[in-house]
C-alpha positions as CSV (number, residue, x, y, z in Angstrom):
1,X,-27.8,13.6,3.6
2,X,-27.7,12.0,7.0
3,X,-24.7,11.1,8.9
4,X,-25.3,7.3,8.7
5,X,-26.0,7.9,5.0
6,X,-22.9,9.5,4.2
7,X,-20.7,7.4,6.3
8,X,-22.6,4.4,3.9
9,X,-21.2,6.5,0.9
10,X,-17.7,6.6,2.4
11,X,-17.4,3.3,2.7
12,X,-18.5,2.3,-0.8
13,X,-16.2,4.7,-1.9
14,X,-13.2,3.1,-0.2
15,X,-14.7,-0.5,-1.3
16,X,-14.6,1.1,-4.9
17,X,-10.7,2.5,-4.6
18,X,-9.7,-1.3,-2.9
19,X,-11.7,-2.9,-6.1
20,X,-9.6,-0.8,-8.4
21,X,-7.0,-1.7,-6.6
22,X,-7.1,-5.4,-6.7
23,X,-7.9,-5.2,-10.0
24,X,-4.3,-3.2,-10.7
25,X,-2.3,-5.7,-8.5
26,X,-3.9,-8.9,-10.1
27,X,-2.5,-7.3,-13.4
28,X,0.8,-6.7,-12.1
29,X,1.2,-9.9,-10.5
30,X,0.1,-11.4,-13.8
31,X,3.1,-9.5,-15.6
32,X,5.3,-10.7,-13.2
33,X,4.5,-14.2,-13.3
34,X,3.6,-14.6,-16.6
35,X,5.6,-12.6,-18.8
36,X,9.1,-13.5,-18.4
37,X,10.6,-10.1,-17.3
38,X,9.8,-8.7,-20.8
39,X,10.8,-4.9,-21.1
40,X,7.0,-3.8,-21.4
41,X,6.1,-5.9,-18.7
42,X,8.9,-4.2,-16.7
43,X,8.0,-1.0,-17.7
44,X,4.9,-1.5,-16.8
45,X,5.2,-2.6,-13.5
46,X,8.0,0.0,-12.7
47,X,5.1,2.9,-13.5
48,X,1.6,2.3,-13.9
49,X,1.1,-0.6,-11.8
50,X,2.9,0.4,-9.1
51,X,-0.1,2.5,-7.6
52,X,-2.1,-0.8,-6.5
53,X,0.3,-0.9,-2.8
54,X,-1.0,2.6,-2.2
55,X,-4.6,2.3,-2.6
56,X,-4.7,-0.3,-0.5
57,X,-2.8,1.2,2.4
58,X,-4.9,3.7,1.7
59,X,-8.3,2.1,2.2
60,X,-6.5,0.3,5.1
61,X,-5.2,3.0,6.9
62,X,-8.5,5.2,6.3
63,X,-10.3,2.5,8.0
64,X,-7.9,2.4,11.2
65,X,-7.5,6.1,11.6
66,X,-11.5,6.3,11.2
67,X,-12.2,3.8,14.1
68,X,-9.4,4.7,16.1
69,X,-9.6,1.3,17.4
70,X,-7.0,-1.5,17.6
71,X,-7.2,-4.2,14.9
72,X,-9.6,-7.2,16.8
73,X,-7.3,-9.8,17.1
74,X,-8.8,-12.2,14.6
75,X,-8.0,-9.8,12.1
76,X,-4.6,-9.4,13.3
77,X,-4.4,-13.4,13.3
78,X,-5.7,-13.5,9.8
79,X,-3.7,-10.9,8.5
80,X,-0.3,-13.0,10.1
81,X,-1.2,-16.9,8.4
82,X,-1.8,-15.7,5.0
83,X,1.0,-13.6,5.3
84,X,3.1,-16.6,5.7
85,X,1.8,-18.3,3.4
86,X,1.7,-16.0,0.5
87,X,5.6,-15.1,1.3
88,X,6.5,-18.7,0.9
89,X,4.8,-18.9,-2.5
90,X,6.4,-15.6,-3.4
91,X,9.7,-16.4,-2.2
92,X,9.5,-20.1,-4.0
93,X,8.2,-18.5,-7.1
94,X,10.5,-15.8,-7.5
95,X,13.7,-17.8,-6.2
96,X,14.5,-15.4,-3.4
97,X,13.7,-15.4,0.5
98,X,11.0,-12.5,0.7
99,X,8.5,-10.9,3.2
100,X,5.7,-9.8,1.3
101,X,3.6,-6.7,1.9
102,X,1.1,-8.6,4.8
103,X,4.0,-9.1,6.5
104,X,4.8,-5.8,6.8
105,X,1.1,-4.6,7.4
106,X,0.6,-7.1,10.0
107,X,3.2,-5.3,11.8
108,X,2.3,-1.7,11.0
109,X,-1.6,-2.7,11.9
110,X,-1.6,-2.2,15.5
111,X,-0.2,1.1,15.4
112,X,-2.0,3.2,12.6
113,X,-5.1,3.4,15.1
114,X,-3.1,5.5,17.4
115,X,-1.9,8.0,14.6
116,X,-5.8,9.5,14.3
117,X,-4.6,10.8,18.3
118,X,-1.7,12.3,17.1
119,X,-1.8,16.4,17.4
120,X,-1.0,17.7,13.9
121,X,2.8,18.9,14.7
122,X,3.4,15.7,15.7
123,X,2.0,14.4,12.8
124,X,4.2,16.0,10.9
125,X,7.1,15.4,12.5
126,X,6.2,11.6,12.5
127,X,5.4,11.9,8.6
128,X,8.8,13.3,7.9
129,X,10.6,10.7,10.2
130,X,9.0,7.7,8.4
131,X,9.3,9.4,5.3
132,X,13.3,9.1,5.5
133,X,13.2,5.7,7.6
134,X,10.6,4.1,5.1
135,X,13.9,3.9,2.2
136,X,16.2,1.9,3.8
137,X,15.7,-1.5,2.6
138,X,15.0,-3.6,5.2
139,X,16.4,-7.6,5.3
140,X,16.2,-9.7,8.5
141,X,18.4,-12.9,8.7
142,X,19.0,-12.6,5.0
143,X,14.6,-12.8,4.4
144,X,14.5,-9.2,2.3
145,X,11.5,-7.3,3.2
146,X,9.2,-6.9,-0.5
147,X,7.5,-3.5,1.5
148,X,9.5,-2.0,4.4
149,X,6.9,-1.8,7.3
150,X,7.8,2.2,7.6
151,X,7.4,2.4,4.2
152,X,3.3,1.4,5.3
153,X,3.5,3.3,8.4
154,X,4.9,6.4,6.4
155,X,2.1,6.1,3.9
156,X,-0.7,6.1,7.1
157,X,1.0,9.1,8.0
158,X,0.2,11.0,4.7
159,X,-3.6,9.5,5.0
160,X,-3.5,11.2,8.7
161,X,-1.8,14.3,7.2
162,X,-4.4,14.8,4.2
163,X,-7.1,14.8,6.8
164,X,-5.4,17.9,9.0
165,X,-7.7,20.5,8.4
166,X,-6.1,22.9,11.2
167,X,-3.0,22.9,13.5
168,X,-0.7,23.1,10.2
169,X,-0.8,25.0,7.4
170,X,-0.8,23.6,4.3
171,X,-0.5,19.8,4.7
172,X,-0.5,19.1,1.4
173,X,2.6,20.6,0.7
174,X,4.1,18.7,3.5
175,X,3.0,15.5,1.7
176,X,5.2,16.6,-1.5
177,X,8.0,18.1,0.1
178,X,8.2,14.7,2.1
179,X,8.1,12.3,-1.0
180,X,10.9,14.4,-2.6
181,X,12.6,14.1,0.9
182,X,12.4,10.1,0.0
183,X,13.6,10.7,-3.5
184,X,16.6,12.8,-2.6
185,X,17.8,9.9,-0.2
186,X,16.9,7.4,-2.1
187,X,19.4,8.6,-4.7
188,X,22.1,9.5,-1.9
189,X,21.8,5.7,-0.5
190,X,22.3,4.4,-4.4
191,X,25.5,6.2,-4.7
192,X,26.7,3.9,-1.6
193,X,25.5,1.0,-3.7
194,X,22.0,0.4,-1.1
195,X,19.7,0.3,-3.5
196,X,16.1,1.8,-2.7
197,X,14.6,1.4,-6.1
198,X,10.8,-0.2,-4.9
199,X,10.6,2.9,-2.9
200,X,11.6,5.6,-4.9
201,X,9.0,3.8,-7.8
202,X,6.3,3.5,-5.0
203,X,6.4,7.4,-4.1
204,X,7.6,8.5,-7.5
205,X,4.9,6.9,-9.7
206,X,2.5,5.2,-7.6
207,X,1.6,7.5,-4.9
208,X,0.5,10.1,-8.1
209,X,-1.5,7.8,-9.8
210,X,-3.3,6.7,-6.6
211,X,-4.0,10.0,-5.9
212,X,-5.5,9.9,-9.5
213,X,-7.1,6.7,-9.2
214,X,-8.8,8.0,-5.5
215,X,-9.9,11.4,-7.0
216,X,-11.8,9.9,-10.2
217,X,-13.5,7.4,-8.0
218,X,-14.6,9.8,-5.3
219,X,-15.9,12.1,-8.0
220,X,-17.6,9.6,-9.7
221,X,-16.0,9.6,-12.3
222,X,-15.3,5.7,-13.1
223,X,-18.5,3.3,-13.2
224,X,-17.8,0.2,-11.3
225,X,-20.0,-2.8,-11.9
226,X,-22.3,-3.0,-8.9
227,X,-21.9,-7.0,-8.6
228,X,-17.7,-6.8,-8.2
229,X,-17.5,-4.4,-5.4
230,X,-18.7,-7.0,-2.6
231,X,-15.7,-8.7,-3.9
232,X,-12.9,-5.3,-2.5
233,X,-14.7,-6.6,0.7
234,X,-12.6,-9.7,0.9
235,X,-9.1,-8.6,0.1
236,X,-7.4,-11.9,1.5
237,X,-9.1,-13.8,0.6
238,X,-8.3,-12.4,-2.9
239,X,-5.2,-11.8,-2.7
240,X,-3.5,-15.7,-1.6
241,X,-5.9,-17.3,-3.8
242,X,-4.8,-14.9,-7.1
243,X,-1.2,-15.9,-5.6
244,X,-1.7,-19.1,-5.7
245,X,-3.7,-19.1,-9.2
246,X,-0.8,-17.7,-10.5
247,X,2.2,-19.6,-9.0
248,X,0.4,-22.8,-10.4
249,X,0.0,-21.1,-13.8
250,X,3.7,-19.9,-13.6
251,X,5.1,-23.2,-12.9
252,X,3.0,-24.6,-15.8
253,X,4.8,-22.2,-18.7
């Protein structure tokens, strides 16, 4: 296969994995909107959904560690106004100030290019720094962060640290041994009553079943229809107007 043709089949790959995931967030959202914090729902959400956040940092930061290059500034610009406006929707929806997860990436964005230029120690140490950083919930003049921004940047990290092929020796253990790093505080900082819960759900059930999700795509093994994968390519556009689809419907019930 040629370079330009494989480097084709990457990228449908990730447009697959960001198509799952939108798929996985819509239905999450959906149970939070729509279901009135029933148990199932709950349960739901707390586990199987959980791996949507993931997949998309993972086709994001797969993209910026690939290019190397600093997000164009449009982008950036884009990223920031819908960011605003789906936090107020979230925040008016869900009765609480919030930051929602664009928030967060549009901070983390300009840096994840530089971590493809990081030598592989640092790397790791950078991996294991974010990883204990990335539980500490995070609330700026009372406005909670939904995603704390380390929490993204420690998750670009373990994208950078699955691709280390030399310089360390088995990265992948480095990637587990971190997550039960986050764990392990997370349940220190709950016996001081900070609770770290989205975290410890994020790392504890999501990052597995993105792993999952990423593996049976890239093997082929999940048939996508041909027609919706166009659609991964336009995740904001997706994402406020699902928001705003289902703050309507919400407000309806």
């Amino acid at each position: 296969m040629h370079a330009d043709e494989s480097s084709n089949q990457r990228f449908l790959r990730l447009d697959e994995i960001r198509l799952v995931a939108i798929v996985i967030m819509v239905v999450d959202h959906s149970l939070l909107f729509l279901t009135n914090n029933s148990v199932l729902s709950g349960v739901a959400r707390a586990t199987l959904t959980r791996c949507a956040e993931p997949l998309f940092v993972f086709v994001f930061a797969s993209l910026a560690i690939r290019s190397g290059q600093p997000v164009r500034l449009r982008r950036w610009l884009q990223i920031a106004v819908v960011s605003a406006a789906t936090s107020v929707i979230l925040s008016t929806t869900l009765d609480r100030a919030m930051m929602d997860i664009l928030v967060s990436i549009a901070l983390v964005a300009p840096l994840v290019p530089f971590v493809s230029r990081l030598p592989p120690p640092l790397v790791l140490v950078c991996t294991y720094v974010t990883a204990v950083l990335a539980v500490i919930p995070l609330t700026v003049f009372g406005v909670e962060f939904n995603y704390n921004p380390i929490l993204i940047l420690y998750q670009a990290m373990l994208v950078r640290l699955g691709d280390v092929n030399r310089g360390l020796n088995n990265p992948k253990l480095h990637i587990i041994v971190s997550s039960i790093l986050v764990i392990v505080i997370a349940v220190f900082l709950k016996r001081r009553g900070i609770d770290a819960t989205t975290t410890v759900l994020i790392v504890g059930f999501g990052h597995p079943l993105a792993y999952a999700v990423i593996r049976v795509v890239s093997d082929r093994r999940l048939r996508l229809p041909n027609g919706a994968v166009p659609l991964a390519r336009h995740p904001l556009a997706v994402y406020a107007s699902h928001l705003i689809v289902l703050a309507a419907l919400a407000r309806g019930f």
